[in-house]
C-alpha positions as CSV (number, residue, x, y, z in Angstrom):
1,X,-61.3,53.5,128.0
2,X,-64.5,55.9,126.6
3,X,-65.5,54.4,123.5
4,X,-66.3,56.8,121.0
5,X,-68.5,56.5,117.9
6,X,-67.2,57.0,114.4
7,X,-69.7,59.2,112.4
8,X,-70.4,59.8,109.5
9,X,-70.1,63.3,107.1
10,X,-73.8,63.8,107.9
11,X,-74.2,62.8,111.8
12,X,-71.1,65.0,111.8
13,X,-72.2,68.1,110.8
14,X,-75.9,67.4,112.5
15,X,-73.4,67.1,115.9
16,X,-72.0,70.6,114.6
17,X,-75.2,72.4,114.2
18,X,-76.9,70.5,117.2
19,X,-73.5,72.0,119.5
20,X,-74.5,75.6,117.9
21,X,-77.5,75.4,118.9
22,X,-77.2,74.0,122.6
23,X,-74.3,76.9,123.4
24,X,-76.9,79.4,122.2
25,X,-79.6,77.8,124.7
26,X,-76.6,77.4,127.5
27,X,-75.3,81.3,127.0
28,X,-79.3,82.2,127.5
29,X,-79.4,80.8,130.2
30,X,-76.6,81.6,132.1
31,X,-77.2,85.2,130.5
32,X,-78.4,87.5,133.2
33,X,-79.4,90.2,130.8
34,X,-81.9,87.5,128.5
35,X,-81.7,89.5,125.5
36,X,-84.0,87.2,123.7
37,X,-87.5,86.8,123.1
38,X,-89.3,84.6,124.2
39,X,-90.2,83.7,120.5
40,X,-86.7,83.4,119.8
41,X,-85.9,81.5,122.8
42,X,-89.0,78.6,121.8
43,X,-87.7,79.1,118.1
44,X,-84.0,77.7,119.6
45,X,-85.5,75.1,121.7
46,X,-87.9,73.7,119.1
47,X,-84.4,73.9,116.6
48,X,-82.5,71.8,118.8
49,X,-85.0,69.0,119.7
50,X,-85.3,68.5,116.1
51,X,-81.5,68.4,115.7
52,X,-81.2,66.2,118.6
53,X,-84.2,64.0,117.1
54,X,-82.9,63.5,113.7
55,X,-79.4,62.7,115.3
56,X,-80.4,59.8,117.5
57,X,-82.4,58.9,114.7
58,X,-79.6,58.3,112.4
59,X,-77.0,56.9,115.3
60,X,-79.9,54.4,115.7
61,X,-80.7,53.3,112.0
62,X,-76.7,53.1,112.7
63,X,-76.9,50.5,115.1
64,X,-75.8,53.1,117.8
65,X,-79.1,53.7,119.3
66,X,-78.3,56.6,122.3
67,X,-78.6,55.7,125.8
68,X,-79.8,57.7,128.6
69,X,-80.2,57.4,132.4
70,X,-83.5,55.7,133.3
71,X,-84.4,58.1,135.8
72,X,-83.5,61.1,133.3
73,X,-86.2,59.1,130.8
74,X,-89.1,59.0,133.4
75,X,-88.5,62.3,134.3
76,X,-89.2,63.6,130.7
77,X,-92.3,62.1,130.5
78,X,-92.5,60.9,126.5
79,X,-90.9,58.6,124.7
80,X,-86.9,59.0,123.4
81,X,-88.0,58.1,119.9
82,X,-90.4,62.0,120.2
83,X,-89.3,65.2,119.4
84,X,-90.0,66.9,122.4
85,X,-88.0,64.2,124.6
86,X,-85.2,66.8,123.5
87,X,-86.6,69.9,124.1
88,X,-84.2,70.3,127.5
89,X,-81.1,71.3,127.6
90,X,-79.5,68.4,129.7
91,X,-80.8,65.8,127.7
92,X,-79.5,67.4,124.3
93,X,-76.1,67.3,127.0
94,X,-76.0,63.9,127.4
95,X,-76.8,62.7,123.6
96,X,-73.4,64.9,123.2
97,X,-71.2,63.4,126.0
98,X,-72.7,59.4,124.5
99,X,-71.6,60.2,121.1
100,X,-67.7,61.2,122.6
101,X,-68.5,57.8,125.2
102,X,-70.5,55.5,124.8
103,X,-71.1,53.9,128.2
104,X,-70.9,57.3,129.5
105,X,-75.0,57.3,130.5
106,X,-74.9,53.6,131.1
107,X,-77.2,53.0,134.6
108,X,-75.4,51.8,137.7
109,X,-76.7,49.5,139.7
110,X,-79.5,50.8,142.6
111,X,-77.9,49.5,145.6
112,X,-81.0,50.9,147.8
113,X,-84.7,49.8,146.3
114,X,-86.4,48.3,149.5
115,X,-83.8,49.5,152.1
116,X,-85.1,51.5,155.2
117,X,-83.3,54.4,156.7
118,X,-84.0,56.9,159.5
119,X,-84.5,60.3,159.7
120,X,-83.7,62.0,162.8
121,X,-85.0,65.4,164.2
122,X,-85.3,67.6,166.8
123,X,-89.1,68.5,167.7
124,X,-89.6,71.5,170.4
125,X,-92.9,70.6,170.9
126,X,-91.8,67.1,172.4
127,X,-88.4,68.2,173.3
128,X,-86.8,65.5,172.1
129,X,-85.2,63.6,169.0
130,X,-88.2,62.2,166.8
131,X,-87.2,58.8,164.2
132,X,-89.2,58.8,160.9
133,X,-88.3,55.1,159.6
134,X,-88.4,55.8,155.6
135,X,-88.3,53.1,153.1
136,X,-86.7,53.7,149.7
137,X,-89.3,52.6,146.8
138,X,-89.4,52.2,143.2
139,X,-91.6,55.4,142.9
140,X,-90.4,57.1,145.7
141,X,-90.7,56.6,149.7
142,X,-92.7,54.8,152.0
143,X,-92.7,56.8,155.4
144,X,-93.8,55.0,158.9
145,X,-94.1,56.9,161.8
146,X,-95.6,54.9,165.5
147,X,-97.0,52.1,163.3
148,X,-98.6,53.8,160.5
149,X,-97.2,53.8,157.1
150,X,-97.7,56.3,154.0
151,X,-96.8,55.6,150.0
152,X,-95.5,58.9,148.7
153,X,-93.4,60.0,145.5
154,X,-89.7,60.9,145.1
155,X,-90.2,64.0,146.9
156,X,-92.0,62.8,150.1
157,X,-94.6,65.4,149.2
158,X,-97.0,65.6,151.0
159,X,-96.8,62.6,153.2
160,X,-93.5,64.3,155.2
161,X,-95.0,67.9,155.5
162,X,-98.6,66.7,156.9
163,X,-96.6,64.9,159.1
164,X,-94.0,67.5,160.4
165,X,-97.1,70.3,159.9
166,X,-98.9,68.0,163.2
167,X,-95.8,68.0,164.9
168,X,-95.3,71.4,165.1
169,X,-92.3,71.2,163.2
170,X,-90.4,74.3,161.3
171,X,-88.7,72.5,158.2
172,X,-86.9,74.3,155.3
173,X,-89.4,75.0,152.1
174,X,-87.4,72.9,150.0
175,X,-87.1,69.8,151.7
176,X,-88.5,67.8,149.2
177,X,-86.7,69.3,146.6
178,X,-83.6,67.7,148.3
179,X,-85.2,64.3,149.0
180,X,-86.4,64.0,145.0
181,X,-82.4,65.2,144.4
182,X,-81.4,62.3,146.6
183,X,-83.8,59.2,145.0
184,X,-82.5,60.5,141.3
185,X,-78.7,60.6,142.9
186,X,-79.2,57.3,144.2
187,X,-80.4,55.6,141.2
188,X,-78.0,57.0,139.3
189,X,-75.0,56.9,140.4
190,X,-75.9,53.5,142.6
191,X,-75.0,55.3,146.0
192,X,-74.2,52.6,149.1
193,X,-77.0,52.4,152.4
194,X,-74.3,54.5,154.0
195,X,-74.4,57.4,151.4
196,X,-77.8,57.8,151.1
197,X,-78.5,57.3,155.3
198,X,-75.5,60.1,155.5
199,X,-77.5,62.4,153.1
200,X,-80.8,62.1,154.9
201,X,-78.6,62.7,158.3
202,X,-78.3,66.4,156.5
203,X,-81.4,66.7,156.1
204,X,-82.6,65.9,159.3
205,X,-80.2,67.8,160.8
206,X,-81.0,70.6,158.3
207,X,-85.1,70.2,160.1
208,X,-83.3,70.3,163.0
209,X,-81.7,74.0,163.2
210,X,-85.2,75.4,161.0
211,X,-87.0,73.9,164.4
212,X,-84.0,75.0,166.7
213,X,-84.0,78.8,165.3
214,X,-87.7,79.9,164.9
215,X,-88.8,82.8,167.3
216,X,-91.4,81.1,169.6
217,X,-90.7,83.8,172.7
218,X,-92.3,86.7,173.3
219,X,-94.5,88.4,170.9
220,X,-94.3,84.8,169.1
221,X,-95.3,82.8,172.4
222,X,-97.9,80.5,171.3
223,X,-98.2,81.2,167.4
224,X,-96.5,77.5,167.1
């Protein structure tokens, strides 16, 4: 059952004018006209970190201090207790959804810190199915490949690139996007060894057809 805090008359209307002020950010956003300036747009953003700051503020002199994910904090980069930790929309999202629950950003349980997984891929070059053994860190991956092992960051950048760039390999350019995705959707939502392993299965099938499909015949013979 969500637990939701009572507020007061003040953190009640600071709730109303900070949920004014994230619809306007949201509706810019999704605007594809952006009838704003950028002065206005920085005047709404610097508006609603300082609603969200004075808000937490308050729920925390409260004894309601608001929670959010740990991986949501690193990302930002400063501390919750600074106004600019709420210049971003999602953030100002889930200081909302706490006040309505508040277990709602609790932190589940990593399942996968220290647990190695394989990614599998086709290489033309070798003509067969190459096996990156890739170990799920605190800050990120560790990648091992014939007995020598690389440290790299959420992303696998650029540890996983260098590597497929002296294979020969033709990857999609946002392959570390999608591995940073993965580490933040493991730690949050505390995915199983089977969930992540079937998630880098995509994306090592997803190397896979990029290799399969680039033109290496003809007028491309040789290039790669």
């Amino acid at each position: 059952m969500p637990k939701k805090l009572k507020l007061t008359e003040f953190q009640t209307n600071l709730k109303s004018e900070l949920e004014i002020l994230y619809n306007q950010i949201w509706q810019y956003i999704e605007s594809d006209q952006k009838l704003l300036s950028d002065e206005d747009v920085n005047r709404l953003y610097d508006e609603m970190a300082q609603k969200a700051h004075e808000l937490h503020m308050s729920l925390k002199d409260s004894g309601h201090e608001p929670k959010h994910h740990k991986y949501m904090i690193e990302n930002r980069g400063c501390n919750l207790e600074d106004e600019r930790f709420y210049e971003h929309v999602h953030l100002v999202q889930d200081l909302l959804a706490f006040v309505d629950n508040v277990h709602i950003n609790d932190d589940s349980k990593d399942k996968t810190i220290g647990k190695t997984f394989t990614l599998k891929f086709f290489t033309r070059r070798w003509q067969y199915i190459e096996h990156y053994k890739i170990t799920r860190t605190e800050k990120g991956w560790d990648i091992k490949v014939l007995g020598d092992s690389y440290s790299s960051n959420k992303s696998i950048s650029t540890e996983l690139n260098h590597l497929l760039d002296n294979d020969g390999v033709c990857y999609p350019k946002d392959i570390n996007l999608f591995f940073e995705w993965l580490w933040d959707k493991a730690a949050e939502k505390g995915l199983s060894e089977a969930k992540v392993q079937a998630a880098i299965n995509k994306l090592g099938k997803w190397i896979s057809e990029c290799e399969k499909k680039v033109p290496r015949e003809g007028v491309f013979e040789g290039l790669i």
